[in-house]
C-alpha angles and dihedrals in degrees: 000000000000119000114207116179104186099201106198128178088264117027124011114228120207112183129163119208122195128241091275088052104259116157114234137180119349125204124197130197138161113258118245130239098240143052089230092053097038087049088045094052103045092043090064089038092056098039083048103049103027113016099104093039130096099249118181093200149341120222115190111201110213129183103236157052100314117190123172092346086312124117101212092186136355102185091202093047096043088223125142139180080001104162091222090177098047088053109073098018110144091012087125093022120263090348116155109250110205109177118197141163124268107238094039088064095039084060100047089057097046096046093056095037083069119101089244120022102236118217092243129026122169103197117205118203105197105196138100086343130005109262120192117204113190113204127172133175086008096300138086109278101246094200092055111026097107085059109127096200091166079069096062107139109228147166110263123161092352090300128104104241139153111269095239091059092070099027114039126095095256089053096043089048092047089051092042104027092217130087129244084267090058103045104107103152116097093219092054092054095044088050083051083049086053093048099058090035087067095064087039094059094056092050104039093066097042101038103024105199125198094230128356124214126211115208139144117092093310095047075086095082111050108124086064092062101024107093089040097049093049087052097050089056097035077062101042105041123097106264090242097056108084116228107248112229102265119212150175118259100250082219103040099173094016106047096101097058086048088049088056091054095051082044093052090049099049091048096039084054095046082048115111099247 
């Protein structure tokens, strides 16, 4: 068995998959405010539902800069130098901890959930904040898995602002009042597609992915923005630079728990036996 927690800005997901990769029982919780509460509670939640149980591994998602099991800095979250990974050491026994961001992860997942790996995915997690995974070649790109590209400082509305304080779902729902589920308008939606674009149009031409996927809550909804968003950059980009294929996260919600799966596997058979 495989334990995955997915800790978002907003709930918290623990899930277990068995070793043929079912996914079994989630949990959800709010995440706590603090390092010391959100330690305290899934603790309890893991000892509880896993603590007389055989578990390979336990990878814990955060979202933020992770370095050597430590999250320096999750901008959401507001936690910094927190030892994820001492923590909750011993916690299942002598359990492997592998910490990880989310989007990394969610990336990861999503990547290798496509038909054909292709040799470079950005993924995009649109939520509570914007997160940004790099994979190429069907792994997390090791030069640039600590890049915050939610956190891309850009012109909107004549100001200099990070791009997820104009694009993610918190900010979208504090300009509209209404969640993803009940945007209905068509403008509404097109001026959505605008704000991610923005972000989108600093990193296509820098980075410039084979195909980019588009998760997190509103990942959703996709099918509502979409279109939108590929004409606005069809429009905007440099005629040189060619447009990436631009999809919908096959796990929306669910891509980071997945992510910690694929993660686990990879560490456990680069393990010495």
């Amino acid at each position: 068995m495989l334990v995955t927690v997915d800790t978002g800005g907003t709930k918290t997901l623990v899930a277990s998959f068995s070793e043929d990769g079912k996914l079994g029982t989630q949990i959800k919780f709010a995440t706590p405010k603090t390092t010391a509460e959100y330690v305290k509670l899934l603790t309890e939640t893991l000892i509880k539902e896993y603590g007389d149980k055989e578990v390979e591994a336990l990878v814990i998602a955060i979202p933020g800069i992770i370095k050597n099991g430590v999250a320096v800095w999750c901008n959401n979250l507001k936690w910094t130098n927190f030892d994820v990974k001492a923590a909750f050491k011993g916690v299942l026994g002598n359990t492997p901890i592998l910490v990880e961001n989310d989007a990394n992860l969610a990336g990861l997942a999503e990547a290798r959930s496509l038909h054909s790996t292709p040799p470079f995915v950005l993924y995009v997690t649109v939520s509570t904040g914007v997160g940004t995974g790099i994979i190429t070649n069907g792994q997390i790109d090791p030069s640039l898995r600590w890049g915050q590209g939610g956190l891309a400082i850009l012109e909107y509305d004549g100001v200099l602002r990070q791009w997820e304080s104009f694009a993610s779902g918190k900010a979208i729902a504090k300009v509209y009042h209404k969640l993803g589920r009940d945007i209905h308008n068509k403008r509404t939606w097109y001026q959505i597609a605008d704000r991610i674009s923005r972000g989108l149009l600093a990193l296509i031409p820098s980075m410039q992915p084979n195909t980019i996927i588009i998760g997190g809550s509103m990942g959703v909804y996709f099918d509502q923005y979409g279109e939108a968003l590929s004409n606005i950059l069809r429009e905007k980009l440099p005629s040189h630079i060619p447009l990436p294929k631009i999809v919908q996260a096959k796990h929306p919600e669910q891509a980071v728990i997945y992510g910690c799966y694929y993660y686990a596997l990879d560490n456990l058979a680069d393990s010495p036996a």
